[in-house]
PDB file of the backbone (N, CA, C, O) and the ligand in Angstrom, with CONECT records:
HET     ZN  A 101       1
ATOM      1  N   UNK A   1       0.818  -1.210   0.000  1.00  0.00           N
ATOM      2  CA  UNK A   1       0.000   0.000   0.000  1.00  0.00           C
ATOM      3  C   UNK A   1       0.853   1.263   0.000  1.00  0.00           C
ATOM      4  O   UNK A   1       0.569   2.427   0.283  1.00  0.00           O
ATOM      5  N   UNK A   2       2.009   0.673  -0.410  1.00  0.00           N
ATOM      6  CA  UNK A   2       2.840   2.249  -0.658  1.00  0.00           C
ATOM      7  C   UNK A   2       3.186   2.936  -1.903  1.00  0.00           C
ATOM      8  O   UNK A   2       3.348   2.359  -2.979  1.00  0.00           O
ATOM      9  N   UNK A   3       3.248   3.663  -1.789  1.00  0.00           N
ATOM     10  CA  UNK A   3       2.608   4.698  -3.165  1.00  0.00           C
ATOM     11  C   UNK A   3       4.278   4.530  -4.065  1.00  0.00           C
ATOM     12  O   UNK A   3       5.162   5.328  -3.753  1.00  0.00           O
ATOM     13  N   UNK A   4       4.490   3.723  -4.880  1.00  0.00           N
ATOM     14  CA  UNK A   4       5.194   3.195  -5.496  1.00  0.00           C
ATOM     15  C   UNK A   4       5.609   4.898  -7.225  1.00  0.00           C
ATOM     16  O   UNK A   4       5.126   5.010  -8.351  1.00  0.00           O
ATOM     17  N   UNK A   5       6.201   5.390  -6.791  1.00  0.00           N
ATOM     18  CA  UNK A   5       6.212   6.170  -8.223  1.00  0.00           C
ATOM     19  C   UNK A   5       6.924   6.066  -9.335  1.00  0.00           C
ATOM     20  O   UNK A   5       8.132   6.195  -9.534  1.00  0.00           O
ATOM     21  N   UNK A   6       6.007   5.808 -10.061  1.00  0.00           N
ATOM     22  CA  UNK A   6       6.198   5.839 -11.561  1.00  0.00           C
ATOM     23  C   UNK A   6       7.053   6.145 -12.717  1.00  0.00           C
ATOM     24  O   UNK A   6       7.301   5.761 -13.860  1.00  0.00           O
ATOM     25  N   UNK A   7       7.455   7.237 -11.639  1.00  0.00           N
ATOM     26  CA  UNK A   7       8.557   8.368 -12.611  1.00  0.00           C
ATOM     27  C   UNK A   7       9.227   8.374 -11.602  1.00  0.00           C
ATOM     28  O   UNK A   7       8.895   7.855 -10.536  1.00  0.00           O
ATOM     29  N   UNK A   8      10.561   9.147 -11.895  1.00  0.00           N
ATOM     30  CA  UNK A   8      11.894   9.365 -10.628  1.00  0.00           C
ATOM     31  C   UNK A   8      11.011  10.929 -10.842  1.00  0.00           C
ATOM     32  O   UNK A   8      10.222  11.441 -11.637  1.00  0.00           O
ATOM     33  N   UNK A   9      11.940  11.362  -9.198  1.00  0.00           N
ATOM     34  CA  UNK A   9      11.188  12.173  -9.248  1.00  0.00           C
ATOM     35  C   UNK A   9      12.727  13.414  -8.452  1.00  0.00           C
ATOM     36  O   UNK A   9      13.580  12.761  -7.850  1.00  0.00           O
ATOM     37  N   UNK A  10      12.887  14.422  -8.475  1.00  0.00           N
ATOM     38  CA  UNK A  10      13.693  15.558  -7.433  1.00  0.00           C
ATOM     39  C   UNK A  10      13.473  16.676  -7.294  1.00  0.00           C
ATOM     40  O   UNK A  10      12.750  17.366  -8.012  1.00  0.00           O
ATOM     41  N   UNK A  11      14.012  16.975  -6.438  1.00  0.00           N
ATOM     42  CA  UNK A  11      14.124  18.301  -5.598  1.00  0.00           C
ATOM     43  C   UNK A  11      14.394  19.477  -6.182  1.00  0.00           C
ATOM     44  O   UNK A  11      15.142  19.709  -7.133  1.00  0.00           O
ATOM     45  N   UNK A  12      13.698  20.236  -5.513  1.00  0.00           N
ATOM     46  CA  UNK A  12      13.469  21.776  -6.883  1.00  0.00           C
ATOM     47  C   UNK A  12      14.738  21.762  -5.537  1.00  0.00           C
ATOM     48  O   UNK A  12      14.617  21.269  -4.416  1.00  0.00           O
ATOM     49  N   UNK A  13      16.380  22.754  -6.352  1.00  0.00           N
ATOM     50  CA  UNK A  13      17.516  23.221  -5.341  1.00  0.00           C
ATOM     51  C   UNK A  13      16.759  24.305  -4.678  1.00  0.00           C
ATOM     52  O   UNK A  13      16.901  24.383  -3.458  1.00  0.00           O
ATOM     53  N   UNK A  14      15.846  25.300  -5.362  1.00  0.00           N
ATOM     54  CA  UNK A  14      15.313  26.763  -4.516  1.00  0.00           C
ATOM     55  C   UNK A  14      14.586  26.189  -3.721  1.00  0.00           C
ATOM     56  O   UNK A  14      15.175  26.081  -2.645  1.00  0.00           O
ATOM     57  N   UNK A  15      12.884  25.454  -3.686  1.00  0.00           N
ATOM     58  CA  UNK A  15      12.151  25.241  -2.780  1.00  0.00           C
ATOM     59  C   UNK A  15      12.022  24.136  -2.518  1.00  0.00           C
ATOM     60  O   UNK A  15      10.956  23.634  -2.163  1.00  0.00           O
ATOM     61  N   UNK A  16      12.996  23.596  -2.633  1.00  0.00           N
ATOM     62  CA  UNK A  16      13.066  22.366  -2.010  1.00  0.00           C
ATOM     63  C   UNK A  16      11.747  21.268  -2.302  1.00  0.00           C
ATOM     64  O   UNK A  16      11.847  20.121  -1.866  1.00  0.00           O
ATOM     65  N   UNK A  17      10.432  21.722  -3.115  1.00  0.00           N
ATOM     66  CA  UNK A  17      10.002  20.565  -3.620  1.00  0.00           C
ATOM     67  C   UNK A  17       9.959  19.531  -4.376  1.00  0.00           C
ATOM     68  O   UNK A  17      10.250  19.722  -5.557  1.00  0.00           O
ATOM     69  N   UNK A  18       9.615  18.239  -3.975  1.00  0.00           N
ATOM     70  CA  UNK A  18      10.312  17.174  -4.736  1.00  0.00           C
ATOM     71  C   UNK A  18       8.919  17.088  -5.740  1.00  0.00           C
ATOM     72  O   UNK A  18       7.738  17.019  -5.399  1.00  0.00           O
ATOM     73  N   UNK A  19       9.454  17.116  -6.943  1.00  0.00           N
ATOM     74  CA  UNK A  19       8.612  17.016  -8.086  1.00  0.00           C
ATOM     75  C   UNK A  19       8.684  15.237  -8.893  1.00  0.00           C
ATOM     76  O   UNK A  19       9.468  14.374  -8.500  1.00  0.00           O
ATOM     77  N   UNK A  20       7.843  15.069  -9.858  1.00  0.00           N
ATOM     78  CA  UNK A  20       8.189  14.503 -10.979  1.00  0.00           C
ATOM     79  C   UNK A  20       9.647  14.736 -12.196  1.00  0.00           C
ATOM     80  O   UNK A  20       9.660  15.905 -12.579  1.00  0.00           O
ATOM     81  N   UNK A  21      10.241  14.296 -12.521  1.00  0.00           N
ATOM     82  CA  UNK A  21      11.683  14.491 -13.585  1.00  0.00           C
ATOM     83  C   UNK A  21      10.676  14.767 -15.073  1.00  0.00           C
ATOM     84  O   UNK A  21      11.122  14.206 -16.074  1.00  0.00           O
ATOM     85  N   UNK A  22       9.525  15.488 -15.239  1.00  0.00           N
ATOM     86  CA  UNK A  22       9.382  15.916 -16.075  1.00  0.00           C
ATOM     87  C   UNK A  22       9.382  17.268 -16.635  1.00  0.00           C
ATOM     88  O   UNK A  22       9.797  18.222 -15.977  1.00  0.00           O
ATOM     89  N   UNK A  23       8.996  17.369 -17.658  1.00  0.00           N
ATOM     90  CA  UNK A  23       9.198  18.817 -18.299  1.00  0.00           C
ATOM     91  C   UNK A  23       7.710  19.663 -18.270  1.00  0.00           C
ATOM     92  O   UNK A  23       7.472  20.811 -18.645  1.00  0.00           O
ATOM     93  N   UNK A  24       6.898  18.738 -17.737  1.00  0.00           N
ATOM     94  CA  UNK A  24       5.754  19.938 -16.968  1.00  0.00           C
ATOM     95  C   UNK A  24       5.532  20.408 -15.163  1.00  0.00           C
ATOM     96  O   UNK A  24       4.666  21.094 -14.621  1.00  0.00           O
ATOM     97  N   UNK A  25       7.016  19.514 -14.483  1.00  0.00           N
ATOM     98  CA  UNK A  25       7.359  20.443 -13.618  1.00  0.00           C
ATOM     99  C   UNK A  25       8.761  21.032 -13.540  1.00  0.00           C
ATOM    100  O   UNK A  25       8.965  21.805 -12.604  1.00  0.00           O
ATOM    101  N   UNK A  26       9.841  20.759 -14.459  1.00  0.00           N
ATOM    102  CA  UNK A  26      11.263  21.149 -14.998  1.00  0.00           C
ATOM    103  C   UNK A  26      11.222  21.882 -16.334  1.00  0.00           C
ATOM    104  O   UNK A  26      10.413  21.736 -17.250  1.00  0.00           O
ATOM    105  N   UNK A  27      12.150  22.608 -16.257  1.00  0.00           N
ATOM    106  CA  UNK A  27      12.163  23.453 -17.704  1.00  0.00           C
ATOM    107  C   UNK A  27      13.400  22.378 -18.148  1.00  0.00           C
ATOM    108  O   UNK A  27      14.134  21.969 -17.248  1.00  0.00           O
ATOM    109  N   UNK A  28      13.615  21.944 -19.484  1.00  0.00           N
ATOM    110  CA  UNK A  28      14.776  21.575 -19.873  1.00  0.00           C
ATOM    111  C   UNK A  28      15.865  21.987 -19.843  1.00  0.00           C
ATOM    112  O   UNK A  28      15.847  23.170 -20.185  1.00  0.00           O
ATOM    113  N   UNK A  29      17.444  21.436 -19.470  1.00  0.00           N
ATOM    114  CA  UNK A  29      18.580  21.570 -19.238  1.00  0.00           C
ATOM    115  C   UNK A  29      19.598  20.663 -20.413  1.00  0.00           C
ATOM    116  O   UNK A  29      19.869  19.617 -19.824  1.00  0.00           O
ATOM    117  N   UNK A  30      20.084  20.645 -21.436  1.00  0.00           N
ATOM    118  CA  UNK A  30      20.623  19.665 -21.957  1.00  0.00           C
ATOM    119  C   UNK A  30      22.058  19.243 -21.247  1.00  0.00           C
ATOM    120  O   UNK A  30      22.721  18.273 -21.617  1.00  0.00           O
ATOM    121  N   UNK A  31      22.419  20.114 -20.189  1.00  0.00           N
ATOM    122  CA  UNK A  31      23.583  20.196 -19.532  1.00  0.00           C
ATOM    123  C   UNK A  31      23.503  19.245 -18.537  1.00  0.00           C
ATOM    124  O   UNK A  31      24.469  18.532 -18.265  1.00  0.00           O
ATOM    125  N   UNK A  32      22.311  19.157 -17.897  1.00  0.00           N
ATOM    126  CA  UNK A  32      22.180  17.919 -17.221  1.00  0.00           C
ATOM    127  C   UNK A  32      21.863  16.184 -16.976  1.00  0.00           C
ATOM    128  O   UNK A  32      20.986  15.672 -17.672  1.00  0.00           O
ATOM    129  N   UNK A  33      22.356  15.626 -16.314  1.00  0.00           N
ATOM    130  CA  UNK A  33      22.125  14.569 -16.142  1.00  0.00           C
ATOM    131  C   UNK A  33      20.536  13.679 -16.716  1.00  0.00           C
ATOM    132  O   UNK A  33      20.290  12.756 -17.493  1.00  0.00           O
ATOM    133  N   UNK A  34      19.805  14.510 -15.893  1.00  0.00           N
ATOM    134  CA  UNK A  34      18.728  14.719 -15.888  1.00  0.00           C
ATOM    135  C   UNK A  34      17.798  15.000 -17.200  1.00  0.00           C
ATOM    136  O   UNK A  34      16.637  14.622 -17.357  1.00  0.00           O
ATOM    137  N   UNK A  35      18.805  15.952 -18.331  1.00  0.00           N
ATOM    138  CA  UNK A  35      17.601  16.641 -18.935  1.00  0.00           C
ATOM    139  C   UNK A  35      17.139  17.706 -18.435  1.00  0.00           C
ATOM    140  O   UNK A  35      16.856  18.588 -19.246  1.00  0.00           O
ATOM    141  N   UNK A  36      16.907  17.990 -16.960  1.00  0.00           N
ATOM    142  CA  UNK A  36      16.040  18.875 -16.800  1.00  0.00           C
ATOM    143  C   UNK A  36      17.205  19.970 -16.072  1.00  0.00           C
ATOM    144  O   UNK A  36      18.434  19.966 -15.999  1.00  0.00           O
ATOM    145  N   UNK A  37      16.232  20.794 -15.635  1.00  0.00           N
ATOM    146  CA  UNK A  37      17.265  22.140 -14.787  1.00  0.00           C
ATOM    147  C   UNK A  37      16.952  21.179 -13.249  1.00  0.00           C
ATOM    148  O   UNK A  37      16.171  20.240 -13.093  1.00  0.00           O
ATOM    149  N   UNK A  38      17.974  21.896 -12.159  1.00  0.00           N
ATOM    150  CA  UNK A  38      17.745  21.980 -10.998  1.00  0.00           C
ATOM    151  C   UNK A  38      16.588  22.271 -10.201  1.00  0.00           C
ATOM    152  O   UNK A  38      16.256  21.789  -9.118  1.00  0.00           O
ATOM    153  N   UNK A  39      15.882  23.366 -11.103  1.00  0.00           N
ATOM    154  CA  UNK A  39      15.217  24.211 -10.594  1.00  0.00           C
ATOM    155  C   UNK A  39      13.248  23.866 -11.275  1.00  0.00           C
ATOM    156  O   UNK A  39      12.851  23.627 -12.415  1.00  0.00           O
ATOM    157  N   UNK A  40      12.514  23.994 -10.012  1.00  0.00           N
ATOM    158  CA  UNK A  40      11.345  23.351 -10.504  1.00  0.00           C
ATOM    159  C   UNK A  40      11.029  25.296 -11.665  1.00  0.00           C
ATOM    160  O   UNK A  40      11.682  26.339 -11.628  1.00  0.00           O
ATOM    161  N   UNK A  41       9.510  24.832 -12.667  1.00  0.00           N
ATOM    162  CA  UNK A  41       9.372  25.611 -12.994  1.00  0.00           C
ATOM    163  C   UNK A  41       9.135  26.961 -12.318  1.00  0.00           C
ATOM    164  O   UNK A  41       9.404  28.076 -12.765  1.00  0.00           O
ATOM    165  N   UNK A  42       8.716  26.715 -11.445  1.00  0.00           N
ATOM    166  CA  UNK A  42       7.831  27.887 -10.635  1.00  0.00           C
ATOM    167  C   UNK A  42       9.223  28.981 -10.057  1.00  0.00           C
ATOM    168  O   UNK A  42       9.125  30.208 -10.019  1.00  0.00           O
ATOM    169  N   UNK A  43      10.239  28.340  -9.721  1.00  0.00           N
ATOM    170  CA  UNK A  43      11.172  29.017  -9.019  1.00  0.00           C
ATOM    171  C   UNK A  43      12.048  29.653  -9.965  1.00  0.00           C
ATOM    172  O   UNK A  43      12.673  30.642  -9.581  1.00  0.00           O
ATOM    173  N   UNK A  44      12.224  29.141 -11.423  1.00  0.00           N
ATOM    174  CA  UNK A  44      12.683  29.257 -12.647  1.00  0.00           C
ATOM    175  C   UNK A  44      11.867  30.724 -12.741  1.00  0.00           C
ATOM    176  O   UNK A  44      12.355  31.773 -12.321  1.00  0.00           O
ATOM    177  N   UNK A  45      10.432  30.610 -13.415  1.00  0.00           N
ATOM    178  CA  UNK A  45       9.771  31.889 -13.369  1.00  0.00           C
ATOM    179  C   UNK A  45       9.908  32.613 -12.567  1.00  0.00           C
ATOM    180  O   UNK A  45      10.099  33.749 -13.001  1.00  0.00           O
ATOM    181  N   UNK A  46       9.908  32.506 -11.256  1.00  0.00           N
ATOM    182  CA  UNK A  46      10.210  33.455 -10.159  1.00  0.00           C
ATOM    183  C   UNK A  46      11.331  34.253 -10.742  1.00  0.00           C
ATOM    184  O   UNK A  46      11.210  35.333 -11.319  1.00  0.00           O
ATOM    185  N   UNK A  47      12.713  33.429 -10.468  1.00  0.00           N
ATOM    186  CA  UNK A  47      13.905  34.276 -10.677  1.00  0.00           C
ATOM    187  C   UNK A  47      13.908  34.970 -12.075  1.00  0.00           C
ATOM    188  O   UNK A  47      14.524  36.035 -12.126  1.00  0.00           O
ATOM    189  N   UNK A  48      13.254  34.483 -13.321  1.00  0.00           N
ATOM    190  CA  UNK A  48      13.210  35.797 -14.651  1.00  0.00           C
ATOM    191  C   UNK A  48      12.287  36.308 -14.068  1.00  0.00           C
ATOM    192  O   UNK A  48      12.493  37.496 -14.318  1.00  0.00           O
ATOM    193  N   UNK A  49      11.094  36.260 -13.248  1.00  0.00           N
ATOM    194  CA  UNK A  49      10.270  37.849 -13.216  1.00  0.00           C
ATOM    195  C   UNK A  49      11.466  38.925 -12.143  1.00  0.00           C
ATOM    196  O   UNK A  49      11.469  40.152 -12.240  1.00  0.00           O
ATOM    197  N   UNK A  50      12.248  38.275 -11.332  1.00  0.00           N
ATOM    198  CA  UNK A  50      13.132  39.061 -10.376  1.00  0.00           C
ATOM    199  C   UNK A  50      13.624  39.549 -11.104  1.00  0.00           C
ATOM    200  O   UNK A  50      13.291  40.726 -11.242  1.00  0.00           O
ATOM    201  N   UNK A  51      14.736  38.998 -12.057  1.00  0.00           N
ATOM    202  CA  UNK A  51      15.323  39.406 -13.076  1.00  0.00           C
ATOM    203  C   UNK A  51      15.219  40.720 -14.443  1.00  0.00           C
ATOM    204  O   UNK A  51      15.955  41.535 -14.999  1.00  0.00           O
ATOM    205  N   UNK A  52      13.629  40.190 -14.485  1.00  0.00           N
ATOM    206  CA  UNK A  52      13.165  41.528 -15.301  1.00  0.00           C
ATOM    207  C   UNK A  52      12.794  42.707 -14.706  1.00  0.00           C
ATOM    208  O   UNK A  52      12.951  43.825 -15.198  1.00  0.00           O
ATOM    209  N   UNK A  53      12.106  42.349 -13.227  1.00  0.00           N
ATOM    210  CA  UNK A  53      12.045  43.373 -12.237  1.00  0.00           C
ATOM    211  C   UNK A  53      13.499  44.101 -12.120  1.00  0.00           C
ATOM    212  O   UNK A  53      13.572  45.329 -12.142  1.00  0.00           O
ATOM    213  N   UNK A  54      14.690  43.244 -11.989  1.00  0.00           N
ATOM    214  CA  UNK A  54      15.987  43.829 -11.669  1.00  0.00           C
ATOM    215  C   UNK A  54      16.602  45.012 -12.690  1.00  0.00           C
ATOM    216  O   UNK A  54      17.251  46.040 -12.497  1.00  0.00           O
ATOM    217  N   UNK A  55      15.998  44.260 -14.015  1.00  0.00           N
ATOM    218  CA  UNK A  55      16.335  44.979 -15.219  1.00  0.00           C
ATOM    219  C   UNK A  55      15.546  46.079 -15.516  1.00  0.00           C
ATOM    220  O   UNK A  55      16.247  46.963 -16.009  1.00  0.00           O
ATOM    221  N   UNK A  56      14.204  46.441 -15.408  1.00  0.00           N
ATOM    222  CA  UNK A  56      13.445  47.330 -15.662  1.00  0.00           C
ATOM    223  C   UNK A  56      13.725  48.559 -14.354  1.00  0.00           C
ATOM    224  O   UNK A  56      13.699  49.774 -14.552  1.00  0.00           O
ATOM    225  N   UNK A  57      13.946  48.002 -13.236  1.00  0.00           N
ATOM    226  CA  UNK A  57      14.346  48.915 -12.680  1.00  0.00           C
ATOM    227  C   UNK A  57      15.693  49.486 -12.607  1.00  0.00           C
ATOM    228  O   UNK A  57      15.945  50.288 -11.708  1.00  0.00           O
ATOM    229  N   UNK A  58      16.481  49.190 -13.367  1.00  0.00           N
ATOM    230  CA  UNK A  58      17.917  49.368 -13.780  1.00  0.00           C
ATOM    231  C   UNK A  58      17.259  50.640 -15.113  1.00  0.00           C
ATOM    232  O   UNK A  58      17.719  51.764 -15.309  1.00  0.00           O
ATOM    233  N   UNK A  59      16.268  50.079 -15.733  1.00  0.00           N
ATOM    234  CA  UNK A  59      16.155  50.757 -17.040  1.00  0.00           C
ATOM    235  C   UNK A  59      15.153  52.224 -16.344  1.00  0.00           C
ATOM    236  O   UNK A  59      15.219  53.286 -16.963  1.00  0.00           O
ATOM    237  N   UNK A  60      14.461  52.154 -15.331  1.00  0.00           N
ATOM    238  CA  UNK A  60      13.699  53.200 -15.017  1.00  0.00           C
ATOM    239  C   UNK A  60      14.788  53.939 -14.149  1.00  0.00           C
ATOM    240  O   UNK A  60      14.237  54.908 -13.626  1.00  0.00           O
ATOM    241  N   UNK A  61      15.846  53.880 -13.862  1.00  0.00           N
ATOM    242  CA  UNK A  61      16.804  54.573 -13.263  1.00  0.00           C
ATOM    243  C   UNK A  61      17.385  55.467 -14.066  1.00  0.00           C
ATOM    244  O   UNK A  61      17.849  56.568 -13.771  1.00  0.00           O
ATOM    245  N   UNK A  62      17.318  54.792 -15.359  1.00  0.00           N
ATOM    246  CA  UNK A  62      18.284  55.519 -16.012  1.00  0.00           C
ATOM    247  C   UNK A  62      17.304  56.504 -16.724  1.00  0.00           C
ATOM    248  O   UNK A  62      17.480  57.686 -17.019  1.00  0.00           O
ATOM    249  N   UNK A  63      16.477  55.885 -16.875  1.00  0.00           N
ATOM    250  CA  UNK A  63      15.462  57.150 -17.582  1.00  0.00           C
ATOM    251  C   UNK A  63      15.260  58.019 -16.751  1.00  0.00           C
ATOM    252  O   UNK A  63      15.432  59.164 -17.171  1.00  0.00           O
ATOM    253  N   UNK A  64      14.823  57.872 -15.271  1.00  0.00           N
ATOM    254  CA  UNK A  64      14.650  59.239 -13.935  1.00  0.00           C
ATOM    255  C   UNK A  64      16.108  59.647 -14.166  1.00  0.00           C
ATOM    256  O   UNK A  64      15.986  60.865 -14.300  1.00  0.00           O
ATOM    257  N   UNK A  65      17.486  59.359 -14.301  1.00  0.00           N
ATOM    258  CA  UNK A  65      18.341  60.465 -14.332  1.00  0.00           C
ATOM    259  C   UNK A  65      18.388  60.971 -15.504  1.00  0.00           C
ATOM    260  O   UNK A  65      19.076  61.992 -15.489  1.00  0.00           O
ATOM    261  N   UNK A  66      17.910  60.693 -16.673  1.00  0.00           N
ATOM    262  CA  UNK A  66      17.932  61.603 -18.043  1.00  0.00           C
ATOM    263  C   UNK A  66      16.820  62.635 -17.711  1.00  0.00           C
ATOM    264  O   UNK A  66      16.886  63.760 -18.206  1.00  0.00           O
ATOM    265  N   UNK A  67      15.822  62.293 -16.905  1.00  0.00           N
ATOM    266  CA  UNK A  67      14.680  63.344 -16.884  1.00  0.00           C
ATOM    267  C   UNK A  67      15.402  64.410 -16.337  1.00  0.00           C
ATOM    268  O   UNK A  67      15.253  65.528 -16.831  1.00  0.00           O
ATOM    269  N   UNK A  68      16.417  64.184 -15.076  1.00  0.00           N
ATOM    270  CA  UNK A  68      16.504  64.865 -14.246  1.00  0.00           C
ATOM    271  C   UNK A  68      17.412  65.708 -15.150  1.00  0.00           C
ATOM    272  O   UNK A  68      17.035  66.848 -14.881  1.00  0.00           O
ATOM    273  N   UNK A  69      18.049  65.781 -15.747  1.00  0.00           N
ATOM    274  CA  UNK A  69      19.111  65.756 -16.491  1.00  0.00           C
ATOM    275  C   UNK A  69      17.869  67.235 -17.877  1.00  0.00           C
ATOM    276  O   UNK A  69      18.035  68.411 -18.202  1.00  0.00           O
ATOM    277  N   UNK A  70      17.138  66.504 -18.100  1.00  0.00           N
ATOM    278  CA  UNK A  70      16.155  67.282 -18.864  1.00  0.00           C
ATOM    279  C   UNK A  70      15.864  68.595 -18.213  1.00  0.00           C
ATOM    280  O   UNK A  70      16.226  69.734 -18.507  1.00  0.00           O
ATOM    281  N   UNK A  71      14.836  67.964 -16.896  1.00  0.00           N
ATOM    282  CA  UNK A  71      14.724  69.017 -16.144  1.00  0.00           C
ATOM    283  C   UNK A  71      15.687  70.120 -15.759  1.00  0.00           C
ATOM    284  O   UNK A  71      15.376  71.288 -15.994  1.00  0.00           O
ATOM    285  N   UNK A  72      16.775  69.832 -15.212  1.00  0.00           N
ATOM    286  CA  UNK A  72      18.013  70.932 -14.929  1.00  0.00           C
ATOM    287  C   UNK A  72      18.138  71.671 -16.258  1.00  0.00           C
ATOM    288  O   UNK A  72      18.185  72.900 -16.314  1.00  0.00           O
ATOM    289  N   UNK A  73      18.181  71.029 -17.119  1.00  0.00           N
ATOM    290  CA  UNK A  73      18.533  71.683 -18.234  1.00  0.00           C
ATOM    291  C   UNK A  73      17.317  72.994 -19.172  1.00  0.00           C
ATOM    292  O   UNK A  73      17.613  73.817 -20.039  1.00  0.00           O
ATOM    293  N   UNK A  74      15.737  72.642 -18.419  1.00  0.00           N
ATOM    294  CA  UNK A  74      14.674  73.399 -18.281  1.00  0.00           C
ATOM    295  C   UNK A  74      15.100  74.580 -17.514  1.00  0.00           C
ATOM    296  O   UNK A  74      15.181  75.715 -17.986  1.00  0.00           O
ATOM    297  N   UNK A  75      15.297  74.331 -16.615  1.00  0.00           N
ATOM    298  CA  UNK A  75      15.729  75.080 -15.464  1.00  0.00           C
ATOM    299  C   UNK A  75      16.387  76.308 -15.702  1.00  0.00           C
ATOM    300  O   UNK A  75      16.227  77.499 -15.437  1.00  0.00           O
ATOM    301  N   UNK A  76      17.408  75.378 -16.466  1.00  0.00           N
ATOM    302  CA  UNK A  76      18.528  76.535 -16.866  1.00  0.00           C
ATOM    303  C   UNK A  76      18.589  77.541 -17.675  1.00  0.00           C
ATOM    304  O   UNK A  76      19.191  78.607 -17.547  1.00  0.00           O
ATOM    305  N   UNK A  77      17.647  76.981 -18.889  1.00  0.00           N
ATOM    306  CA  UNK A  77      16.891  77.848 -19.912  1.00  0.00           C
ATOM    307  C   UNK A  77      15.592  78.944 -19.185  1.00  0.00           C
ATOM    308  O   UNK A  77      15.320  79.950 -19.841  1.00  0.00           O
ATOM    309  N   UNK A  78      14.940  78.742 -18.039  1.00  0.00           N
ATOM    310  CA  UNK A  78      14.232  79.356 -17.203  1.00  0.00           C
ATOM    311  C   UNK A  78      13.108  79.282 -17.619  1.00  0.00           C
ATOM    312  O   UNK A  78      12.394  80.223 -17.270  1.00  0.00           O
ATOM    313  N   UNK A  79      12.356  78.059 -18.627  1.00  0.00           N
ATOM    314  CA  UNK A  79      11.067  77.777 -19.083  1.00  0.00           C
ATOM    315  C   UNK A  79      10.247  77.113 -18.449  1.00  0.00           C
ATOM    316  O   UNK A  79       9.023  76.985 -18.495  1.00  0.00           O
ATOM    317  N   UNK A  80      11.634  76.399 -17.415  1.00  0.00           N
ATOM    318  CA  UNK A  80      10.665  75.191 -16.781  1.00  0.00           C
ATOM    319  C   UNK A  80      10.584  75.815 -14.793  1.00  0.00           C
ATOM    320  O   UNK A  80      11.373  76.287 -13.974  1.00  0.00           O
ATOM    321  N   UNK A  81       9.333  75.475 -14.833  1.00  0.00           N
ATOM    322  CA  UNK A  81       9.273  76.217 -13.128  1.00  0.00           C
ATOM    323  C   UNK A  81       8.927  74.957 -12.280  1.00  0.00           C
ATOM    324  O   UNK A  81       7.964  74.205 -12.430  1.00  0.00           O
ATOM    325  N   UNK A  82       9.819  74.900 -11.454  1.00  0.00           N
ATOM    326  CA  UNK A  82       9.844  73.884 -10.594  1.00  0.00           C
ATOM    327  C   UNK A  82       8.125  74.169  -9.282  1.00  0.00           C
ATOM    328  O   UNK A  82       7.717  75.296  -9.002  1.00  0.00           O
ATOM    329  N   UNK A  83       7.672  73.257  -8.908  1.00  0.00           N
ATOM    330  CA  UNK A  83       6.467  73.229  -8.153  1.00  0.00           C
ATOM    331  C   UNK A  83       6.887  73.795  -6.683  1.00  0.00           C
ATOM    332  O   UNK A  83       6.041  73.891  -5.794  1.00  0.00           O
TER     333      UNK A  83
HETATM  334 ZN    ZN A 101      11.155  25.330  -6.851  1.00  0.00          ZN2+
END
């Protein structure tokens, strides 16, 4: 009566859940043993939305210092009136 599985199955390395060794809970790895990544999907997506979060806010940085950069340069011309 013990639940005998079917498939091998491992450990997402981030959350530690033990999945199925397939590719609808692994993204593919050809580097690995496995086939699959380390990493279950979910933690995979996690880290590119961090990632794009990391990047977009890298990219909205740089645009607030060109504004600022705009602005001073309003300033200086005396068109632009600060609030
Ligand atoms: Zn995971």
């Amino acid at each position: 009566m013990s639940d005998v599985p079917s498939r091998p199955t491992g450990a997402c390395r981030t959350c530690g859940a033990v999945l199925p060794l397939t590719t609808d809970f692994f993204h593919r790895d050809a580097n690995n043993a496995t086939g699959l990544k380390k990493q279950c999907r979910v933690c995979a997506c996690d880290e590119a939305k961090e990632r794009y979060a990391a990047n977009s806010a890298d990219v909205l940085a740089r645009l607030r210092s060109r504004r600022i950069e705009r602005t001073a340069l309003w300033e200086s011309t005396g068109l632009y009136e600060a609030a």
